[in-house]
MOPAC internal coordinates of N, CA, C and O (Angstrom, degrees):
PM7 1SCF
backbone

  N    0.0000 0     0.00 0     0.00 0    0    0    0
  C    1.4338 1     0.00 0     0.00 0    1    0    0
  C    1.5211 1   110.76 1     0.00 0    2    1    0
  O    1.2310 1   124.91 1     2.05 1    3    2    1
  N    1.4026 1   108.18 1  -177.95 1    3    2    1
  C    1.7810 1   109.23 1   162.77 1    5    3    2
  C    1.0870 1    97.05 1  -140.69 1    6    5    3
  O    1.2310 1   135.99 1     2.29 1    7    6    5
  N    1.5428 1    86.65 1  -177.71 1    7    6    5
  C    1.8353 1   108.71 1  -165.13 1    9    7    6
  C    1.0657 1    95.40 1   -76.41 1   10    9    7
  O    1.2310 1   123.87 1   -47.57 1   11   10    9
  N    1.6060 1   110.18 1   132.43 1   11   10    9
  C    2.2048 1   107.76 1  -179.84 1   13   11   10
  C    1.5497 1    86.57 1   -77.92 1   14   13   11
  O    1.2310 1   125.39 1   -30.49 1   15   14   13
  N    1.0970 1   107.25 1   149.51 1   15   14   13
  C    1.8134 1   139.29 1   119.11 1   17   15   14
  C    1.4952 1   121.83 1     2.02 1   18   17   15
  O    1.2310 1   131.92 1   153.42 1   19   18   17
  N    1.3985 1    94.58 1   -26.58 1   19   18   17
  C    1.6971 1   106.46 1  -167.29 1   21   19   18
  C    1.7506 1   106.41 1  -103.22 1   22   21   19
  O    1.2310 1   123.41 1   174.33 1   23   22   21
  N    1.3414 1   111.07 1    -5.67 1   23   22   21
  C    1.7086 1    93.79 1  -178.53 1   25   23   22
  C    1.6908 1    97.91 1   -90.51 1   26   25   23
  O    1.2310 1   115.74 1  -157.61 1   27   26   25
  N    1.2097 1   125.70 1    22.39 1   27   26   25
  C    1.0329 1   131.16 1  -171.90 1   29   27   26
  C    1.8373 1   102.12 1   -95.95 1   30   29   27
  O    1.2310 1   122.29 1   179.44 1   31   30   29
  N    1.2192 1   113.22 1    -0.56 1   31   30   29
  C    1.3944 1   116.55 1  -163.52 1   33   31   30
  C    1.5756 1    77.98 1  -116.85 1   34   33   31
  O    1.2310 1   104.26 1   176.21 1   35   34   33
  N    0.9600 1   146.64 1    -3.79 1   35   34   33
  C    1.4566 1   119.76 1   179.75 1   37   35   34
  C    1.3398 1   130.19 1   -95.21 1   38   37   35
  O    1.2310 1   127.20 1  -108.01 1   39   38   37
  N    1.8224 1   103.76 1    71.99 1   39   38   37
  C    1.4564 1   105.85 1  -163.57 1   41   39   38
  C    1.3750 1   143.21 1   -57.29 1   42   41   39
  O    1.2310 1   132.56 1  -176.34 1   43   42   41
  N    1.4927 1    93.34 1     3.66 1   43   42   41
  C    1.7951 1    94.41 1   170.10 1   45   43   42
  C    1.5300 1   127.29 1  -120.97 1   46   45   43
  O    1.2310 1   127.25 1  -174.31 1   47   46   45
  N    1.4253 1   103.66 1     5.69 1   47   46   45
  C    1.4864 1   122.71 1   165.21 1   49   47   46
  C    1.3779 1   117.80 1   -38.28 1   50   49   47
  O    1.2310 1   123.10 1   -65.18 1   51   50   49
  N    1.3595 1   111.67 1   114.82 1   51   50   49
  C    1.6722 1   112.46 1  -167.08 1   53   51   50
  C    1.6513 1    99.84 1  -129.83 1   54   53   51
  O    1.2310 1   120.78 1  -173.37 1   55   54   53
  N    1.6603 1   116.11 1     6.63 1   55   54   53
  C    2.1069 1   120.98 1   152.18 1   57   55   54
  C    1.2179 1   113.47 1  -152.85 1   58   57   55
  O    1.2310 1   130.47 1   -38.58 1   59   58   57
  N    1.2191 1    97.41 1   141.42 1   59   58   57
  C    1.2817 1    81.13 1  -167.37 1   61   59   58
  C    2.1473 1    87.66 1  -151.19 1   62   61   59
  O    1.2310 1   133.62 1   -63.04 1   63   62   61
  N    1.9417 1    91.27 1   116.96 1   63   62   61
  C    1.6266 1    90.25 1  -178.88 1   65   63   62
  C    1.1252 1    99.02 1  -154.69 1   66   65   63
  O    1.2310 1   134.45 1   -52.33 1   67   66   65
  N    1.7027 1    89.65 1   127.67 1   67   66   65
  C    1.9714 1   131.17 1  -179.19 1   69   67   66
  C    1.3820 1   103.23 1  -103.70 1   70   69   67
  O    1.2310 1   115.52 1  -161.26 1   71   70   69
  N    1.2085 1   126.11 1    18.74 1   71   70   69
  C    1.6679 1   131.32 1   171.36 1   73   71   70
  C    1.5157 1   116.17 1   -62.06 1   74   73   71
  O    1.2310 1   137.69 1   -46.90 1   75   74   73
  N    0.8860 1    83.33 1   133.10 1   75   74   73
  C    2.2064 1   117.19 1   172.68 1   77   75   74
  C    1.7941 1    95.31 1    48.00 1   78   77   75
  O    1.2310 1   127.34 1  -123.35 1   79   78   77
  N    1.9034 1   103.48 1    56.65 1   79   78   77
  C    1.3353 1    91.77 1   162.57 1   81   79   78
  C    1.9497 1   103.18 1  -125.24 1   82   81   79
  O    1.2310 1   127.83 1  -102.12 1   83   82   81
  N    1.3328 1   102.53 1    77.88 1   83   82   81
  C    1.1896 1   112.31 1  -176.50 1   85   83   82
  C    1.7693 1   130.47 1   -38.10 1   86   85   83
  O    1.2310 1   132.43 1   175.34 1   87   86   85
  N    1.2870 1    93.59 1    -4.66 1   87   86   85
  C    1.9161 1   104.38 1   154.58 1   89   87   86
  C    0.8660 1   118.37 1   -81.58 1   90   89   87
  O    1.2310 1   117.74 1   168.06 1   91   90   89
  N    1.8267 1   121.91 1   -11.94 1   91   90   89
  C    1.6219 1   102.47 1  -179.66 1   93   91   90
  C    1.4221 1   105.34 1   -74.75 1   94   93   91
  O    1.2310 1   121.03 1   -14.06 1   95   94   93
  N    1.3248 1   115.64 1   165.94 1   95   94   93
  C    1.3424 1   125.88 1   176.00 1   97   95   94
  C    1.4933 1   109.49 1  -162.35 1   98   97   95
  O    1.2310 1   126.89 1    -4.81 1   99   98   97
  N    1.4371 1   104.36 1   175.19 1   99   98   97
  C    1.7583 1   111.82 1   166.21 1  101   99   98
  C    1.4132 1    93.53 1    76.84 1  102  101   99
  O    1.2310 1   125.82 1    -8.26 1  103  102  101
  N    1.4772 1   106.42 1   171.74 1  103  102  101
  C    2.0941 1   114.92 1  -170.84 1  105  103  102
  C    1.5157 1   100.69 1   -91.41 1  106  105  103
  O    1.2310 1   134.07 1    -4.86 1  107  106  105
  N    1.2632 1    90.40 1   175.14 1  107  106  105
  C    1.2667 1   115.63 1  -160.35 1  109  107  106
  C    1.6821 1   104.00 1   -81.71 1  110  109  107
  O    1.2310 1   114.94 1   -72.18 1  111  110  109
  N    1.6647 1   127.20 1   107.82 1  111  110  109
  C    1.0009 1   117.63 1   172.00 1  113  111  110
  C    1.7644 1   133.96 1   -26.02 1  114  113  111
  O    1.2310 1   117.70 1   -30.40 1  115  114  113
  N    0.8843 1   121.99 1   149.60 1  115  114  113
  C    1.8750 1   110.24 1  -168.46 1  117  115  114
  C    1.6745 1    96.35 1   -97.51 1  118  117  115
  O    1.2310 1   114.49 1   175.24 1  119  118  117
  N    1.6816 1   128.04 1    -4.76 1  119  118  117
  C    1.2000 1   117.47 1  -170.87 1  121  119  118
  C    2.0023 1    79.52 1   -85.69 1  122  121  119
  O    1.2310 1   117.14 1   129.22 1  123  122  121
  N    1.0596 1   123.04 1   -50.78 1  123  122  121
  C    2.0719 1   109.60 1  -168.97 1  125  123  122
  C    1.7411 1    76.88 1   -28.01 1  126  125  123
  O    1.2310 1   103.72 1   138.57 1  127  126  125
  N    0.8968 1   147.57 1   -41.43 1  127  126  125
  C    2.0131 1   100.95 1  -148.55 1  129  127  126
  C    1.2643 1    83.05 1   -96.30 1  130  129  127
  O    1.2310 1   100.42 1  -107.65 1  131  130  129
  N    1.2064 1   153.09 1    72.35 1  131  130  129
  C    1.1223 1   147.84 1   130.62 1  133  131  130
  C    1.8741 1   124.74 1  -123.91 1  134  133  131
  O    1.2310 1   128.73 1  -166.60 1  135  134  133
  N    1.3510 1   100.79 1    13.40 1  135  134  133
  C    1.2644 1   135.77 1   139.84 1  137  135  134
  C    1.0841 1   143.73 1   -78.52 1  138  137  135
  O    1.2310 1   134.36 1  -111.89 1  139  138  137
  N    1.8952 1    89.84 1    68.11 1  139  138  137
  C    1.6720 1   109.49 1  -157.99 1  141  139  138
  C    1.7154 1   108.42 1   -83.30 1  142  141  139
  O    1.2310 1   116.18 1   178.49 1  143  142  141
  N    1.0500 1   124.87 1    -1.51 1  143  142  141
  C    1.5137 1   128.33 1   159.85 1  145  143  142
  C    1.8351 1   126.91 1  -101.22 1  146  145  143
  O    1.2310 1   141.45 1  -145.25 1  147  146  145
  N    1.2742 1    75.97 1    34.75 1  147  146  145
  C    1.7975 1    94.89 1   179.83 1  149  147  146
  C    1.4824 1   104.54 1   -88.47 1  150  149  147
  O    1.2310 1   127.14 1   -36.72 1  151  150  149
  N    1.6213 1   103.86 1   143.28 1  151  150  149
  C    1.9025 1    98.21 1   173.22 1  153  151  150
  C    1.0738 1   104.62 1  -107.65 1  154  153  151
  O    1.2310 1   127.27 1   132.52 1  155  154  153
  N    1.4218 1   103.62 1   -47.48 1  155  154  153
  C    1.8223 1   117.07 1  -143.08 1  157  155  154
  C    1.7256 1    83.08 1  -128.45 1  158  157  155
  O    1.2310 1   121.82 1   -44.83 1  159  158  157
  N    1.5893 1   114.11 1   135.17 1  159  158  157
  C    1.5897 1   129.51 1   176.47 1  161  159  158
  C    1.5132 1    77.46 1  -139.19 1  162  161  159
  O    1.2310 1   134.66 1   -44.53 1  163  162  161
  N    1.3000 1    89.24 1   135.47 1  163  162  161
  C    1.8457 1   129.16 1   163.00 1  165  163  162
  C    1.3274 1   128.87 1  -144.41 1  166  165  163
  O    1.2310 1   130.13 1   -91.18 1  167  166  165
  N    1.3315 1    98.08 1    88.82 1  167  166  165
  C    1.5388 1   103.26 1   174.61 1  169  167  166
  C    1.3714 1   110.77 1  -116.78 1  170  169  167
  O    1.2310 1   110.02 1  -116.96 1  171  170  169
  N    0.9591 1   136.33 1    63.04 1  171  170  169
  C    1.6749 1   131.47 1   178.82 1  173  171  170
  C    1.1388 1   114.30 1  -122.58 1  174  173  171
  O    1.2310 1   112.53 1   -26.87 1  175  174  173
  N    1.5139 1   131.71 1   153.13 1  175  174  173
  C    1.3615 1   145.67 1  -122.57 1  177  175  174
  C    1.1070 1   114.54 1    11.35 1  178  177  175
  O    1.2310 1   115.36 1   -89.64 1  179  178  177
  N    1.1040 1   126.41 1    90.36 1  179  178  177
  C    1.6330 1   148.10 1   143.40 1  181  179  178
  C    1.3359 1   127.68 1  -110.95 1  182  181  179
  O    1.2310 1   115.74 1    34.80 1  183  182  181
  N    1.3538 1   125.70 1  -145.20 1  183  182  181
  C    1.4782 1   128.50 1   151.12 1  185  183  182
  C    1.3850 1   121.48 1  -133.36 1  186  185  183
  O    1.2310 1   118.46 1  -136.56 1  187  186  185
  N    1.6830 1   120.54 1    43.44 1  187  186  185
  C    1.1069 1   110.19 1   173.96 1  189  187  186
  C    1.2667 1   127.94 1   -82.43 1  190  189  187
  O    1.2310 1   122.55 1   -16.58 1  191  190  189
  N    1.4268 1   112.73 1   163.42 1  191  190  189
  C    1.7320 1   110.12 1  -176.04 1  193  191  190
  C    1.4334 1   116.24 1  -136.77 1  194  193  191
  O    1.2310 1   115.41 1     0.17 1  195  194  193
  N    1.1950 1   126.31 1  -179.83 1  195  194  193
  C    1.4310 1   130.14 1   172.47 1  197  195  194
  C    1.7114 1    91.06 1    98.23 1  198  197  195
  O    1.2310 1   121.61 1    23.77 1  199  198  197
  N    1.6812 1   114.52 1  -156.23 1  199  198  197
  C    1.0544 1   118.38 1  -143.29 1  201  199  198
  C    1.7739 1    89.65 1  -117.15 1  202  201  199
  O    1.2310 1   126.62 1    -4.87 1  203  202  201
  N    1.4832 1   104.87 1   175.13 1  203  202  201
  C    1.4809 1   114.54 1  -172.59 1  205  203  202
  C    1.7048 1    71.16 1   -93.91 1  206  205  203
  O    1.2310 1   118.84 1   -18.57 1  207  206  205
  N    2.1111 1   119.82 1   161.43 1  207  206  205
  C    1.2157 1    98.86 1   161.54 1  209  207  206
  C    1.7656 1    99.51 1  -116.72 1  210  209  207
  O    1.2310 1   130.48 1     1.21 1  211  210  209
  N    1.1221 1    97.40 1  -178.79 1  211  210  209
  C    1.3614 1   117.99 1  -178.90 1  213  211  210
  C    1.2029 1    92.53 1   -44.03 1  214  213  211
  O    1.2310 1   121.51 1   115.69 1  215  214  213
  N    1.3218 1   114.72 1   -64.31 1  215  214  213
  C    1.6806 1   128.09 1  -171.63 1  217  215  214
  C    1.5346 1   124.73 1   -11.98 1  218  217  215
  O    1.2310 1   134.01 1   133.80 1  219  218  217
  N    1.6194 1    90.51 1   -46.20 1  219  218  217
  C    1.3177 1    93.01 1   172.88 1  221  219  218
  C    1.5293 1   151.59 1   -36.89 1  222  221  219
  O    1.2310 1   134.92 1   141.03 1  223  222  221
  N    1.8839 1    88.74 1   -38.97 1  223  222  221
  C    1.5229 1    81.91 1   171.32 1  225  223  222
  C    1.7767 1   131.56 1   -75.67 1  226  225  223
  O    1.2310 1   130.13 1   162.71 1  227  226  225
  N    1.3326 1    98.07 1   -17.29 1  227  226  225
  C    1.5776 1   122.70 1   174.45 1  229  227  226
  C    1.5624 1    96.28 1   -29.43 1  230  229  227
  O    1.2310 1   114.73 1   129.21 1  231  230  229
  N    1.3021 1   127.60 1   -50.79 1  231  230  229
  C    1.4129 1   124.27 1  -167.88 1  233  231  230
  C    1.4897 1   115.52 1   -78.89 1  234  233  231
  O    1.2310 1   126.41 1   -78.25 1  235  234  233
  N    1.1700 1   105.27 1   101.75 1  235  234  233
  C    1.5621 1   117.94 1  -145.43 1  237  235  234
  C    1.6043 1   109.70 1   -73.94 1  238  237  235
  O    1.2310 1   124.56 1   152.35 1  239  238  237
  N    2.2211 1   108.85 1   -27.65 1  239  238  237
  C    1.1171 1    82.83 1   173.45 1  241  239  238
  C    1.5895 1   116.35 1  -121.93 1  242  241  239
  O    1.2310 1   120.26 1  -139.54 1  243  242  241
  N    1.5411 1   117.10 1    40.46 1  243  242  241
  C    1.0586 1   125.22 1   155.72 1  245  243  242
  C    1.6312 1   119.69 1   -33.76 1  246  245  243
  O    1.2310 1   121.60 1   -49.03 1  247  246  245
  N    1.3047 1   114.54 1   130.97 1  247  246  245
  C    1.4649 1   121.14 1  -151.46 1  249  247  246
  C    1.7323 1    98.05 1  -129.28 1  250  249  247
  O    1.2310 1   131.76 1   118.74 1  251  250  249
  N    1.3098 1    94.90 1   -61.26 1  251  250  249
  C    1.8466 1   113.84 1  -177.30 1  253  251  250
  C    1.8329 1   117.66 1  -118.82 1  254  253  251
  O    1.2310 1   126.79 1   -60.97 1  255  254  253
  N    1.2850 1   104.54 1   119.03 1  255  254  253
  C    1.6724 1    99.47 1  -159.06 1  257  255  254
  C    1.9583 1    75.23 1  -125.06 1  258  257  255
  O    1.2310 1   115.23 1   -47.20 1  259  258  257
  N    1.7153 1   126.65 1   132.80 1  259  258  257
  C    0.9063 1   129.80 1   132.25 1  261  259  258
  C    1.3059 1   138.97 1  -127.26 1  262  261  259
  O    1.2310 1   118.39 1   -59.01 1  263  262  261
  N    1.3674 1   120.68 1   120.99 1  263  262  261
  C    1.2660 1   126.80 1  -172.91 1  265  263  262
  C    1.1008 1   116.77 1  -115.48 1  266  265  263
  O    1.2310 1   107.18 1  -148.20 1  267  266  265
  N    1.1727 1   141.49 1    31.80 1  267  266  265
  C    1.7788 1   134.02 1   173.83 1  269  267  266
  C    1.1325 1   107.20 1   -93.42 1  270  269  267
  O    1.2310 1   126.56 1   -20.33 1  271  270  269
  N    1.3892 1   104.99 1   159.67 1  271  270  269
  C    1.8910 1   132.02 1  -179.46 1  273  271  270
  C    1.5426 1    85.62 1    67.69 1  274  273  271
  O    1.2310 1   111.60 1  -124.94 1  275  274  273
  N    1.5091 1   133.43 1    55.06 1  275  274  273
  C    1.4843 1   131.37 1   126.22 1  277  275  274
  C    1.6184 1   121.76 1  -108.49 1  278  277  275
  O    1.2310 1   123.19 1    17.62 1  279  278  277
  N    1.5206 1   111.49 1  -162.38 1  279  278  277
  C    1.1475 1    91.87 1   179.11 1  281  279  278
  C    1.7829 1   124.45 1  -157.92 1  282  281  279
  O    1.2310 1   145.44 1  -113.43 1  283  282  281
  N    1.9522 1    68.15 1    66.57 1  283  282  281
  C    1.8309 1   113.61 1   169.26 1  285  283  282
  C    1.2819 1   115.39 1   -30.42 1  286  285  283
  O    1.2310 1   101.48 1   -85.07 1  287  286  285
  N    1.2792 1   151.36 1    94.93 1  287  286  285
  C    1.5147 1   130.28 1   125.56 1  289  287  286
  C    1.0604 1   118.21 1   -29.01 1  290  289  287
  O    1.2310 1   125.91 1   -22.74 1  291  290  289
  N    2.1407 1   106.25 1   157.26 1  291  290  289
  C    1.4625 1   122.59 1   165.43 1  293  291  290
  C    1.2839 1   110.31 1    77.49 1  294  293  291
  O    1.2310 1   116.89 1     8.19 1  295  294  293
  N    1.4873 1   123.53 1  -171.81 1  295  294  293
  C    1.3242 1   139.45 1   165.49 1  297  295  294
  C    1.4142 1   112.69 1   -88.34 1  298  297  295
  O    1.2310 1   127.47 1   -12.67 1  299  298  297
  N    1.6243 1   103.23 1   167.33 1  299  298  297
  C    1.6306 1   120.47 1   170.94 1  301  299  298
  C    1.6525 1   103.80 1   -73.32 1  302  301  299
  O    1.2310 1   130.12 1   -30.41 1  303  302  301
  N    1.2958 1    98.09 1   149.59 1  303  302  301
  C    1.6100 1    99.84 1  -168.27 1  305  303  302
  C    1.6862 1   114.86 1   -70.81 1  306  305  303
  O    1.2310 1    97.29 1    -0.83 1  307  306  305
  N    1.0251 1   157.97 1   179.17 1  307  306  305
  C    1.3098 1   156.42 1  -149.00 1  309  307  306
  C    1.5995 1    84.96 1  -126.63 1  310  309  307
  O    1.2310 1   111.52 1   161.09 1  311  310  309
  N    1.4708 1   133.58 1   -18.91 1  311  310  309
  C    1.6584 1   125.62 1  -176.82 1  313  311  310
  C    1.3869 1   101.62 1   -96.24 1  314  313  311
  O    1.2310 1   120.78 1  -174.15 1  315  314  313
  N    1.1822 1   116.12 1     5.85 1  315  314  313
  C    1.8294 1   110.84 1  -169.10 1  317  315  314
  C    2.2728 1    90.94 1   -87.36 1  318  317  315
  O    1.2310 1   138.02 1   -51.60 1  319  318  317
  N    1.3282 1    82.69 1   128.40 1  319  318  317
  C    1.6214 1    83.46 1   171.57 1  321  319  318
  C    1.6940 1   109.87 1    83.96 1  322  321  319
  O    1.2310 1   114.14 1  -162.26 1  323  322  321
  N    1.2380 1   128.71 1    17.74 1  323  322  321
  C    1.2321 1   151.18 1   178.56 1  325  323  322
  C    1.4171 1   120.65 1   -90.82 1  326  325  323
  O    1.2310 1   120.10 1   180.00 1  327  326  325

């Protein structure tokens, strides 16, 4: 499966971890960065792809971001850690 579109509505989500469920797949919906009370993102070992987005840093109090064992194109965004 992938991540719906819809955890993007969960405005007070402050962890949020899809780790070592190797059915996930496909990119990362663009509504997650609007999960501006997010700390901790865990998505690693899966199969997602496409790019980290800029977006990311938007989530101001993102604390813990893991993404390894997917299968990210490109670089880390220049807003990550901002």
């Amino acid at each position: 499966g992938t991540i719906p579109s819809s955890v993007g509505l969960a405005n007070d989500l402050v962890y949020l971890s899809i780790s070592n469920q190797e059915s996930i797949s496909g990119t990362i919906p663009e509504s997650l960065y609007n999960l501006r009370e997010l700390q901790s993102l865990f998505i690693s070992n899966n199969a997602v792809t496409g790019t980290l987005s800029n977006r990311i840093g938007e989530i101001d109090q993102l604390e813990e971001l893991s993404i390894y064992g997917n299968d990210f194109t490109g670089t880390l965004p220049a807003t990550l850690g901002t």
